[in-house]
FIGUBA-919730 format. One record per residue (C-alpha): residue in three letters; x, y, z. Coordinates in pm, whole numbers, plus 50000, padded with zeros to 5 digits. Layout:
! FIGUBA-919730
ALAXYZ...
END
This chain:
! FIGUBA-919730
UNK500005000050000UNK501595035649925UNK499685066350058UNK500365103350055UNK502275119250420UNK501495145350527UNK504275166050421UNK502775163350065UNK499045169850148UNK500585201050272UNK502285208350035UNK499735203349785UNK497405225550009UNK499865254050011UNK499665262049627UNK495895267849683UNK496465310449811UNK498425310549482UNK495655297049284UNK492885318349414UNK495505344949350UNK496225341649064UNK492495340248946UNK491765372449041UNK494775387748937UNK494455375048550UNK491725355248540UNK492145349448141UNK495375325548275UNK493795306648526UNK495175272948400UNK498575282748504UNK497285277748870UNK497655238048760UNK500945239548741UNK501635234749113UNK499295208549168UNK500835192248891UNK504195192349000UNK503585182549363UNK501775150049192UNK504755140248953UNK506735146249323UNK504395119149476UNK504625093149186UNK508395096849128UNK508575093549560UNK506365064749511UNK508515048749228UNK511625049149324UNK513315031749600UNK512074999149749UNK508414992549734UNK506054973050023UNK506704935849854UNK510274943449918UNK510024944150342UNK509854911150490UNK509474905450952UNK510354880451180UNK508894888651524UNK510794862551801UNK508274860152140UNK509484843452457UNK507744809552512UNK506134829552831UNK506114853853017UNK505034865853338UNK501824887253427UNK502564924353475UNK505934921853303UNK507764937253058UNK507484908552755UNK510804904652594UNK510174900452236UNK512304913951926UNK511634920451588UNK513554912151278UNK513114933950951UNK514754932950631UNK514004955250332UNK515824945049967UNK516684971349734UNK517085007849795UNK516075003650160UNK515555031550426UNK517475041950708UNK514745031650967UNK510935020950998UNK507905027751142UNK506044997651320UNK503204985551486UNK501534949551582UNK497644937451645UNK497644923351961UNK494924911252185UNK493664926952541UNK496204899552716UNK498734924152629UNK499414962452644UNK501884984252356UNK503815006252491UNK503605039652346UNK500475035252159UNK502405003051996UNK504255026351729UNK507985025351720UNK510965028051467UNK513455006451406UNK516965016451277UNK518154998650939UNK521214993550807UNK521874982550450UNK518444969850481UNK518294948750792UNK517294959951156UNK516544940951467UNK514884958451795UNK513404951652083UNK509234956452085UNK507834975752354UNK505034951052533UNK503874945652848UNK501684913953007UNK498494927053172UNK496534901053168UNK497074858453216UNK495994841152959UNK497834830452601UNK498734862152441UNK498384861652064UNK499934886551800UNK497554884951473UNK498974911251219UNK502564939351221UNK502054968750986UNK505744983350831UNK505575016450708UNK508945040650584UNK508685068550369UNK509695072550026UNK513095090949912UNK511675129149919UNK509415122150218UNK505825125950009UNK504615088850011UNK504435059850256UNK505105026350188UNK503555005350396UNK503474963650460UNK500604949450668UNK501894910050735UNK499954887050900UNK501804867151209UNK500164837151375UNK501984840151709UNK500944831052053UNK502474822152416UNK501494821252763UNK500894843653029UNK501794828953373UNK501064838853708UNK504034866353805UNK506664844554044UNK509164864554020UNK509194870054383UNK510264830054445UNK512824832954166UNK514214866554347UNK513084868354744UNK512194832554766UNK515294817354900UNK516184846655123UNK512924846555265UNK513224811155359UNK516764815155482UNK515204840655709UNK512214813055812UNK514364782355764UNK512404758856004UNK515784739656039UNK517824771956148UNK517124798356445UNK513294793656404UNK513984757756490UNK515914764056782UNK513184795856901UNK510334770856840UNK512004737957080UNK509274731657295UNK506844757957191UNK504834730256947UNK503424700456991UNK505374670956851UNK507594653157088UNK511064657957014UNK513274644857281UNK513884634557635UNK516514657057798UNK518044668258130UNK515884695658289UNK517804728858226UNK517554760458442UNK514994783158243UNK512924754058072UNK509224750458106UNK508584730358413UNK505074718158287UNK507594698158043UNK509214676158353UNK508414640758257UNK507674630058656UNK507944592958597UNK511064591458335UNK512614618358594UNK511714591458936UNK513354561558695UNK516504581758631UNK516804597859008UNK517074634558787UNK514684658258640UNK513984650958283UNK511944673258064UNK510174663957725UNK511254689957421UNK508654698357147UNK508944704156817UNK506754725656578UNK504304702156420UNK505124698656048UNK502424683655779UNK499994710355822UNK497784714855606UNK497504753955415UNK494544756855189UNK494824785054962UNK491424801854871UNK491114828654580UNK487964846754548UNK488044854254149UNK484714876354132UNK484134906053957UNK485954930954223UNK489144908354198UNK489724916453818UNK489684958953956UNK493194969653806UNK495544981754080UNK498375001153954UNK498234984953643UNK497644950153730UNK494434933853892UNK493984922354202UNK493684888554137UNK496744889153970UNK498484905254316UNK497024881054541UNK497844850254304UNK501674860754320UNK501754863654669UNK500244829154711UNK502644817354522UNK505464828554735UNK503934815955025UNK503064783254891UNK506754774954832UNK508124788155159UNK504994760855300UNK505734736655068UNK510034741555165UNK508834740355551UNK507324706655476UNK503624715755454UNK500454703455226UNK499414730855038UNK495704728954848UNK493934754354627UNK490474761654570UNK489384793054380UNK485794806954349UNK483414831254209UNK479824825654174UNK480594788754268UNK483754768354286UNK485764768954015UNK489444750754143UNK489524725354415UNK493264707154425UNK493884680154686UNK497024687154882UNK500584686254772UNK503384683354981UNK507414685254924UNK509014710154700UNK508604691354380UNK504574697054435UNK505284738954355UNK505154730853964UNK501384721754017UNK500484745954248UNK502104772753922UNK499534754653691UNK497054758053869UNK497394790753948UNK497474794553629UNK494364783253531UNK492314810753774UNK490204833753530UNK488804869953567UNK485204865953646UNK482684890653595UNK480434871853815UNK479954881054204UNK481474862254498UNK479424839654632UNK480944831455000UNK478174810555134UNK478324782254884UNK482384786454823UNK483104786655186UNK480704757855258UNK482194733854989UNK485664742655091UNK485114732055449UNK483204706055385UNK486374683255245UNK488314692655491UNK489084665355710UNK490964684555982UNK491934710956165UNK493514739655823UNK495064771055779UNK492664790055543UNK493834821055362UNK491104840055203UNK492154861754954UNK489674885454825UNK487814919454808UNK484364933554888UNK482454965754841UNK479404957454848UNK478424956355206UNK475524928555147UNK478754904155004UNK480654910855298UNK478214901655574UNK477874869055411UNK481204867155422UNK481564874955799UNK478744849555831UNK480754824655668UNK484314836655838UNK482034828156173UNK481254793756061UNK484964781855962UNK487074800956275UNK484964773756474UNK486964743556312UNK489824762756130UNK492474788756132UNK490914816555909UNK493584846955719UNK491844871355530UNK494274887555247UNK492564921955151UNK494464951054962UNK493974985255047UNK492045008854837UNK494955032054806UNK492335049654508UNK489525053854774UNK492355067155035UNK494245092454760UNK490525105954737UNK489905115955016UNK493465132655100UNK493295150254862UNK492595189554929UNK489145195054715UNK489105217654473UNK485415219854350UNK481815205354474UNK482425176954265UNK485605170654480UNK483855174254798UNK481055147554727UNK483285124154565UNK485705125754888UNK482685118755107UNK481705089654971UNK485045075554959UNK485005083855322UNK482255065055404UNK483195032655190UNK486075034955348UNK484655037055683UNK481875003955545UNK485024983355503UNK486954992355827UNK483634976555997UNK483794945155780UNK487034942755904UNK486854949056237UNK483864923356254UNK486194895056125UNK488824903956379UNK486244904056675UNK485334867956528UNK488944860056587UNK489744854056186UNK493284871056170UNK493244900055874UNK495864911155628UNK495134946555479UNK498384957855260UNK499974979955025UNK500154960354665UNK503724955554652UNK504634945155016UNK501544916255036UNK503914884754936UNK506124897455213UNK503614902655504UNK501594874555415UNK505134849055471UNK505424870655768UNK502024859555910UNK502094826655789UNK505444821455990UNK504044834556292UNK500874817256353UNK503044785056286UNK505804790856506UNK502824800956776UNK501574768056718UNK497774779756618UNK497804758556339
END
């Protein structure tokens, strides 16, 4: 395809005060007013002529096999141009809502005797298999009047995963930190409930551990050390509804929470654990049997993988139900999830009050920083001043939701997007080394 720039529609345009001129200057000579327009159109078909045409340009776009949600996607593009090439060209690529251009998706890429390579700005929103359908090329001609453009179709597609990037790059040193076979270990000796050893009794031990009858057969004080019990099991539940798929700072919710579940899933899984997941909108969606050992962390990825946004709401009576009903024994639930509707969230204190009877219940909310920056923010108009009070009083519906489930004894995380994974590992860590599991 060849089309006029700009640069010649303007040009064209600026004979046309000459024309008009002209005409009422000597109107017996108007013809000579075609002159111009005639010589900017020989310009445009000797631009569009010469040099190479669109048949000539030929792509190879090179995708990673996947990439991780809210990520930068590394992919490059390969162009070559035979003939009379440019010195660089314009591009752009058809992609679907899975990923976002950068820049509006235009860039240019340098040539050099006809071949270029450059990296193409993308970035992973959404999870999902990403697919690239068509790249337009586009350079303009020799004097700047025409461009040349390529559209070439591309059948290219990879995955999306869940973003664990914070295993890959805090996981280890956050289980260093935690290591249940390090200084936790030793902290923990006889705060659990597994029976570890039989040992002397030591100045500053617990004396409800003195083992009366081993300590009358040995004629000394003997004390029973605990361990912290191992094998628990964590059952990771994802609400997926329609308030979960809200972007925050350029990434959804769900996406946030699924990342940080990750991370805590392998520290559990590394701290010998079983780890389950069960994710829900409307009605189940995902219920895993538990994994243990660290080999299980590749199927806890998958199926984190396979949580979709859900326009649907959250239905906690029927989720919560199911869930607890095949559970077998005393869990750890984390809840991760979001409400706004204050109906939703009394069912879900109703069902919160139902599990923290059997179970340990952790509720994984992220603060409305949106709702907060609203109302700090000094009001300028009437507009400003009714839009701050509501935002006030959502925020105030929530802190009573919350409050509620902490009354109930369900132990609440509310955080900042980017420190959840760590405060979540925190928690988890500290209701197990305080034995509440």
């Amino acid at each position: 395809m060849i089309y006029p720039t700009r640069t010649a529609i303007f040009t064209a345009a600026a004979g046309a005060p000459v024309a008009l001129l002209v005409a009422l200057v000597v109107p017996g000579h108007w013809y000579a007013t075609l002159a111009w327009p005639l010589a900017v159109l020989l310009m445009v078909l000797a631009d569009a002529l010469t040099g190479a045409g669109p048949s000539a340009a030929s792509a190879r776009l090179e995708v990673p096999g996947h990439a991780s949600v809210g990520a930068d996607v590394d992919a490059r593009l390969h162009v070559s141009i035979t003939g009379k090439a440019p010195a660089q060209v314009q591009f752009a690529l058809q992609t679907d809502a899975l990923l976002e251009p950068v820049d509006d998706g235009i860039a240019w890429l340098a040539l050099i005797e006809g071949r270029g390579a450059g990296h193409v700005p993308l970035h992973a929103a959404r999870r999902g298999t990403a697919r690239i359908d068509r790249l337009w090329l586009r350079w303009r001609g020799s004097f700047g009047l025409v461009w040349k453009q390529r559209v070439q179709a591309l059948d290219t597609s990879f995955a999306i995963l869940p973003d664990a990037r914070p295993v890959r790059e805090r996981g280890a040193q956050i289980f260093q930190r935690h290591s249940m076979q390090g200084l936790l270990s030793q902290v923990d000796r006889s705060d659990g409930t597994d029976f570890d050893a039989l040992v002397e009794y030591r100045s500053g031990m617990d004396r409800r551990a003195i083992d009366w009858k081993q300590s009358a057969r040995h004629i000394k004080l003997h004390a029973k050390e605990y361990r912290t019990e191992r094998n628990n099991q964590i059952v990771f539940a994802v609400g997926s509804g329609r308030q979960m798929s809200e972007p925050v700072a350029g990434m959804s919710r769900l996406d946030r929470v699924v990342s940080a579940m990750l991370l805590t899933g392998w520290v559990a899984l590394k701290l010998g654990d079983r780890v389950a997941l069960h994710a829900f909108d409307s009605r189940p969606r995902i219920a895993s049997g538990l994994v243990s050992g660290p080999s299980a962390f590749a199927e806890l990825q998958r199926l984190a993988a396979r949580i979709d946004y859900s326009g649907e709401e959250t239905n906690y009576t029927h989720a919560l139900t199911t869930l607890a009903a095949q559970l077998t024994r005393r869990s750890m639930i984390v809840l991760f999830t979001e409400f706004t509707d204050p109906t939703s969230a009394q069912f879900l204190v109703r069902a919160a009050a139902r599990l923290v009877k059997t179970h340990l219940l952790l509720v994984v909310v992220l603060r409305d920083e949106e709702l907060e920056s609203i109302v700090d923010r000094r009001p300028e108009t009437t507009e400003d001043v009714t839009r701050a009070v509501t935002a006030a009083a959502l925020l105030r519906d929530r802190l009573t939701v919350l409050t509620q489930l902490r009354h109930l004894g369900v132990h609440v995380i509310e955080s900042e997007h980017d420190r959840v994974p760590d405060r979540l590992v925190e928690a988890y860590v500290e209701l197990k080394r305080r034995n509440l599991l």
